[in-house]
C-alpha positions in Angstrom: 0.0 0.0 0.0 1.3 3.4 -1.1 1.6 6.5 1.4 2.6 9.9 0.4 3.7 13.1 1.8 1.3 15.1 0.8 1.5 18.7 2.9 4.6 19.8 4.7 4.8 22.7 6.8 8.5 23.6 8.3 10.6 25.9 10.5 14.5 26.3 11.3 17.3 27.9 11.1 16.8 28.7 7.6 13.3 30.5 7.8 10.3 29.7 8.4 8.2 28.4 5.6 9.1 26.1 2.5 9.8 29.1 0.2 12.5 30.7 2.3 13.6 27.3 3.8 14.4 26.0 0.2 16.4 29.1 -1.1 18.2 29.3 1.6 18.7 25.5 1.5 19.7 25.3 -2.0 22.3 28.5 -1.4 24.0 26.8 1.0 23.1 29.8 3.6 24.6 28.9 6.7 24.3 32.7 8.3 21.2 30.7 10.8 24.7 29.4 12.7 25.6 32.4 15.4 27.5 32.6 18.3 25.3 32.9 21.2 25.8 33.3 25.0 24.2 32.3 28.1 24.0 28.7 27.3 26.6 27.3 29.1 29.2 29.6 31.7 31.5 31.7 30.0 31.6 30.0 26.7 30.0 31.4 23.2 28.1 28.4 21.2 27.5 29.2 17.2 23.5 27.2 17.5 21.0 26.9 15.4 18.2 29.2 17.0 14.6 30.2 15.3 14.5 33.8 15.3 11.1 34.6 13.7 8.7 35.7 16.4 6.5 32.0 17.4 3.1 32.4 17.0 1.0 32.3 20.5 -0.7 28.9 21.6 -4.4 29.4 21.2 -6.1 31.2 24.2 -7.7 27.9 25.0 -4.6 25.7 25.6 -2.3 28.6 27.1 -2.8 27.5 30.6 -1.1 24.5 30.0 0.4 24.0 26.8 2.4 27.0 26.3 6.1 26.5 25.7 8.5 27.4 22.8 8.3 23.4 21.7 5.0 23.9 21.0 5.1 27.3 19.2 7.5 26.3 17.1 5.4 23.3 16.5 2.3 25.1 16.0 4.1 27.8 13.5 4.8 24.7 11.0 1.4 23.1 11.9 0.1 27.1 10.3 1.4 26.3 7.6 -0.5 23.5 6.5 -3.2 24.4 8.3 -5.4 25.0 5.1 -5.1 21.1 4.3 -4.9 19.8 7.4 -8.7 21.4 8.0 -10.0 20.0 4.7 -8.5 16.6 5.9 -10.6 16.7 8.7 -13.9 17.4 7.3 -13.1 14.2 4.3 -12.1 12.1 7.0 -13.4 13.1 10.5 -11.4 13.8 13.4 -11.3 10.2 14.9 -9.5 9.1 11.5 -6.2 11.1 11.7 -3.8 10.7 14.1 -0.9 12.8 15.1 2.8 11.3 15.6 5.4 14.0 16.3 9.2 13.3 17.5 10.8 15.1 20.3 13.7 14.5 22.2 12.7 18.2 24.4 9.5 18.6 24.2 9.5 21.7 26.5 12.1 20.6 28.9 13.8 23.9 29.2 10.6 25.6 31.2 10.5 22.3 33.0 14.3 22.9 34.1 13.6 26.9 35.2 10.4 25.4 37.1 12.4 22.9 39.2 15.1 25.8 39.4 12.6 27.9 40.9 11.5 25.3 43.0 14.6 24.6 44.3 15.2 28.0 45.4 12.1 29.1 46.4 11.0 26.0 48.1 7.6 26.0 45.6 6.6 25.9 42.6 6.2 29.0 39.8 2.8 30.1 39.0 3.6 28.9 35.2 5.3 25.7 35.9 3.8 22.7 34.5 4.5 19.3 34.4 3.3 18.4 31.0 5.8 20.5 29.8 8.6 17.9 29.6 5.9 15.2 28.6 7.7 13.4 25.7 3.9 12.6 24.2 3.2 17.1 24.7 3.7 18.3 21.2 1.3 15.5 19.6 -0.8 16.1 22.5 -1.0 19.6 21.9 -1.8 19.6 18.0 -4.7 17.2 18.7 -5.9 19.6 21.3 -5.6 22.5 18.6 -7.8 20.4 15.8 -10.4 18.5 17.9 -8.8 15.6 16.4 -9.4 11.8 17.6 -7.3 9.6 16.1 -4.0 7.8 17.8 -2.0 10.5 19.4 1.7 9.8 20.7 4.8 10.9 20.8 7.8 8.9 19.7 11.5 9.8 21.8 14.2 7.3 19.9 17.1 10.3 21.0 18.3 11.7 17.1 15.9 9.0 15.1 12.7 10.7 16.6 11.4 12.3 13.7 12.3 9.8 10.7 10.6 7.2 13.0 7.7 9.0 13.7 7.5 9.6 9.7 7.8 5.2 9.8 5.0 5.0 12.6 2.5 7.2 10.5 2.9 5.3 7.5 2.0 1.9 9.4 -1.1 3.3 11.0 -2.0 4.1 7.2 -1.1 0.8 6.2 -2.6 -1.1 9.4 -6.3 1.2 8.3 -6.6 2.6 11.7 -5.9 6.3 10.0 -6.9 7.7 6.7 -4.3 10.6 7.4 -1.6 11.4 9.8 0.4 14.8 10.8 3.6 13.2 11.5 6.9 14.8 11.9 9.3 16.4 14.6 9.8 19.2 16.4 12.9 20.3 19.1 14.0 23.1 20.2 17.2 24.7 22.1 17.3 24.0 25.9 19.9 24.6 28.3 19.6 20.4 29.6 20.9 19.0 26.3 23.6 21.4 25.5 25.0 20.9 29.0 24.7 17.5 28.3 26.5 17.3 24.8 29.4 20.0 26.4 29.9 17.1 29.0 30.3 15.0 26.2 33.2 17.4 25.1 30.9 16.7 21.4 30.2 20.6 20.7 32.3 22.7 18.4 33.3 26.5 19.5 32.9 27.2 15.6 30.7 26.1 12.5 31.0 22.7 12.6 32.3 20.3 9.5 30.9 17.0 8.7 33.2 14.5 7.6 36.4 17.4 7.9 39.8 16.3 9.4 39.2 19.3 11.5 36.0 18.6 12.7 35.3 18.8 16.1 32.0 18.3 17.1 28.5 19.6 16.4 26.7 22.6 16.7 22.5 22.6 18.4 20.1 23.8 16.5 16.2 24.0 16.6 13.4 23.2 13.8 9.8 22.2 13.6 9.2 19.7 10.4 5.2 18.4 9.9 3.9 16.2 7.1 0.2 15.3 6.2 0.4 11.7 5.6 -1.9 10.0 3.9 -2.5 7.4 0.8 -4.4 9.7 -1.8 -1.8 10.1 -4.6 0.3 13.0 -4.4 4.0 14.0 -5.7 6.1 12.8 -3.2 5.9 8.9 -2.2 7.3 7.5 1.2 8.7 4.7 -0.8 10.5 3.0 1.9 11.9 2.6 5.6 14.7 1.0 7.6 15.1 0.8 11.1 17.9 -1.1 13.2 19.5 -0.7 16.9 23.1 -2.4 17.4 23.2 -1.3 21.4 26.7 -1.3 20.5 27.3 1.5 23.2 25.3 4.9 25.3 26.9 7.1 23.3 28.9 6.1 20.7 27.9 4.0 17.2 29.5 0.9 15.7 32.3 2.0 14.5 32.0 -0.8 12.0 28.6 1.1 11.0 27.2 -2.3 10.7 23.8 -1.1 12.3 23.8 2.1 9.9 24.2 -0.6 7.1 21.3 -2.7 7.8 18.9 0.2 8.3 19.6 1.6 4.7 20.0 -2.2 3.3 16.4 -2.7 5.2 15.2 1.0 3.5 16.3 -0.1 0.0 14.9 -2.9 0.6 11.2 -1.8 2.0 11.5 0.7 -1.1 12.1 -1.9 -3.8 15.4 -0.7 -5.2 18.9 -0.9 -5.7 21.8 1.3 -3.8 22.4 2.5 -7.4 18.8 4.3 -8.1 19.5 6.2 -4.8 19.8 9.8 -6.6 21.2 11.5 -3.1 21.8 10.3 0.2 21.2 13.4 2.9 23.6 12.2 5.6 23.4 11.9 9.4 26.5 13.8 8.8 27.2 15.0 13.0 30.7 16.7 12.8 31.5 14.5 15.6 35.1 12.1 15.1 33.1 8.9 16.1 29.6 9.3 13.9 30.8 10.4 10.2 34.1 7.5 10.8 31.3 5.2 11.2 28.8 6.9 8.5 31.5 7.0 6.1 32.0 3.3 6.1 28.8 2.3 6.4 27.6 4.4 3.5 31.2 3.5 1.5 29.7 -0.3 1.9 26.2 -0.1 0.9 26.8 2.8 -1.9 30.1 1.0 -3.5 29.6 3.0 -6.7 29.2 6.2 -4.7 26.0 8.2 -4.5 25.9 12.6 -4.2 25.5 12.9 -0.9 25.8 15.9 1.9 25.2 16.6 5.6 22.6 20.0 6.1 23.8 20.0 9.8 26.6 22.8 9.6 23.2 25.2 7.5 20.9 24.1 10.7 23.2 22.6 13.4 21.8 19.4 14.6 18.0 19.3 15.8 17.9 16.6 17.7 14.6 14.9 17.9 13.6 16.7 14.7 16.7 16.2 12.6 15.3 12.8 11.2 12.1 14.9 10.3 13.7 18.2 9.1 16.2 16.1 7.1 13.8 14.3 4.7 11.4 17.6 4.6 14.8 18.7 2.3 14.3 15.5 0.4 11.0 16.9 0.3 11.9 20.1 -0.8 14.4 18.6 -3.7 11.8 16.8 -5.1 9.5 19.3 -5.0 11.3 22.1 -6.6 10.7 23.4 -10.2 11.2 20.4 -12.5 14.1 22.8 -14.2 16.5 23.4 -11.5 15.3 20.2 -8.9 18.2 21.5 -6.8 20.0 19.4 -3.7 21.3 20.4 -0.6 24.9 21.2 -1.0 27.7 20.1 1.4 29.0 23.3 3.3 32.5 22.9 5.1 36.1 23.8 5.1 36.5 21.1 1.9 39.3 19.6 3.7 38.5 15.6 3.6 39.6 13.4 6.5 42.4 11.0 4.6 41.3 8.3 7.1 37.8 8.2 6.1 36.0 6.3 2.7 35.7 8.9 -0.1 32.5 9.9 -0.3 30.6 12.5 -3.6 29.6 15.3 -1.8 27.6 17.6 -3.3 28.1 21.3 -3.8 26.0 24.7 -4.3 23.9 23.9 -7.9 24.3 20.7 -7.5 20.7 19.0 -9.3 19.1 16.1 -9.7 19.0 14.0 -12.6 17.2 14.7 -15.5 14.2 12.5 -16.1 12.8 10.1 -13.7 11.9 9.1 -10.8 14.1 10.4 -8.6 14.4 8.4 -5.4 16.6 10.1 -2.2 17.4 8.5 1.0 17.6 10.6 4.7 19.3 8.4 7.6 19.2 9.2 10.7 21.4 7.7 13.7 20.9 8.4 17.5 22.4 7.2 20.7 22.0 4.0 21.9 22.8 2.6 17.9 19.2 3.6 17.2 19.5 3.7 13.8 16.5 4.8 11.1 16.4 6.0 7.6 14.1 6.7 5.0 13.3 7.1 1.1 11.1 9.4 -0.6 10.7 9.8 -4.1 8.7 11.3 -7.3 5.3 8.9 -7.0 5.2 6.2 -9.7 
């Protein structure tokens, strides 16, 4: 049974909306990276940050509902808003469910409500406990449309999003929905980025997938939402892979051996060969350990080579949204005027690591090939070896 991605609404570092988000994409615009304070004690971190003003959670659902997570997940949701509404009245309500990845959710009023609490000996007037609710943001959309349908929310660390996007398409499949908002949504809290400096993973500068001088990644935030659904539209979910090693906490395989069976599992789900792959958009961290193992992995399953690039050092890395936001530029590729069909282009120092597996990397005006279809891959890896990646393409 075919599903298709139908609607997408999306937010980050780039802009907000699929017009600026694509030309800013496609340009290889990385100015969304700026040094910021306050984050972490006398250091500077170049993030990812949102800077369009959020729209305001409905009246309605302010009392407990509002955080930034949210906003930023309502300001894709806006979007799409249009479609999702005549969704509802084909369908009803109980019939479309809402699937959203978060790794966040709004954690980072959660943390300055137990701060509070802690000093104060009670609780703020605004703190909330649903606010660091992993299942919040689908929560909170449902709320907002008076919809029915399943409602959850999916926390697999970096895989969040791409597995929500595999979790939607079998509630299609299974016929307990007839459509499904599905997608991921993160945004920048003081609790992970102490947690990744601890890690010693975060660069002081733009970071450089797949560089010898990389050094680490930089945090970012983004909102990415799809309507799902199997009417025929121009972009087909063609396939999905999904795999966890549990090789280590923190660190993948370095073998890559989990990476490989999740895109071996996606080509397969999708019916094709490594060689019809048109562009691969990589997990592509900036950390030493992830694009050592990415690069081997995708060196074994792509042996001819495949154009291929990592958007993280346009975004920085989202987090529970990456795996979302990542396949919304596959979206977006495919998608664009059938005379340009532009890809994501690589952006780093162009300096290769001699110890890793050559890889094509794309560049600025890079395209995809005339003719068709056109089929492109998103992976997506996460702590733990959770490991998930997908394949969209032109509908056949």
């Amino acid at each position: 049974m075919k599903t298709y991605l139908n609607e997408l609404g999306v937010v980050c570092a780039l802009g907000a909306g699929k017009a600026a988000v694509a030309e800013a994409l496609f340009a290889g615009d990385h100015s969304g990276i700026r040094q910021e304070t306050g984050w972490l004690p006398d250091r500077a971190l170049p993030l990812g940050a949102v800077r369009m003003e959020l729209p305001p959670v409905p009246a309605a659902l302010a009392g407990c509902r509002d955080n930034r997570n949210n906003r930023l997940l309502l300001a894709a949701a806006l979007e799409i808003e249009i479609p999702i509404r005549a969704a509802m009245a084909r369908y009803g309500s109980e019939r479309i469910g809402v699937i959203i990845g978060t790794s966040t959710t709004g954690i980072d009023e959660a943390c300055h409500g137990i701060a509070a609490y802690r000093r104060d000996g009670a609780w703020p007037a605004d703190y909330r406990y649903a606010h660091q609710e992993l299942g919040a943001p689908a929560e909170f959309l449902a709320e907002w449309l008076d919809l029915a349908g399943p409602c959850y929310g999916i926390s697999t660390a970096c895989t969040s999003g791409a597995r929500a996007l595999l979790s939607a398409r079998r509630l299609l499949r299974m016929g307990v929905c007839d459509a499904v908002l599905c997608g991921g949504a993160d945004t920048l809290a003081g609790l992970p980025t102490n947690g990744f400096h601890a890690l010693e993973a975060l660069d002081d500068e733009r970071c450089q997938p797949f560089s010898r001088h990389r050094r680490g990644i930089n945090i970012g935030e983004a909102s990415a939402l799809f309507l799902m659904t199997r009417e025929p539209g121009p972009v087909e979910l063609l396939g999905g892979g999904a795999s966890s090693d549990a090789y280590h906490m923190s660190s993948p395989d370095p073998q890559g051996l989990g990476a490989q069976q999740a895109m071996r599992e996606a080509l397969r789900d999708a019916g094709l060969d490594a060689a019809q792959i048109d562009y691969l958009n990589l997990h592509g961290t900036a950390t030493e350990h992830n694009d050592a193992m990415e690069s081997q992995a995708v060196a074994a399953v792509f042996a001819h080579g495949v154009p291929c690039s990592s958007t993280k050092s346009m975004t920085g890395h989202t987090l529970g949204a990456a795996g979302a936001l990542e396949a919304a530029f596959c979206w977006l590729s495919l998608r664009d005027p059938q005379d340009e069909r532009r890809l994501p282009p690589q952006v780093w120092d162009g300096v290769a690591d001699p110890a890793l597996p050559i890889l094509t990397f794309t560049g600025t005006g890079s395209h995809l090939p005339v003719g068709g279809p056109r089929r492109l891959m998103s992976n997506s890896f996460a702590f733990g070896g959770n490991n998930a990646c997908v394949v969209l393409g032109d509908a056949t």
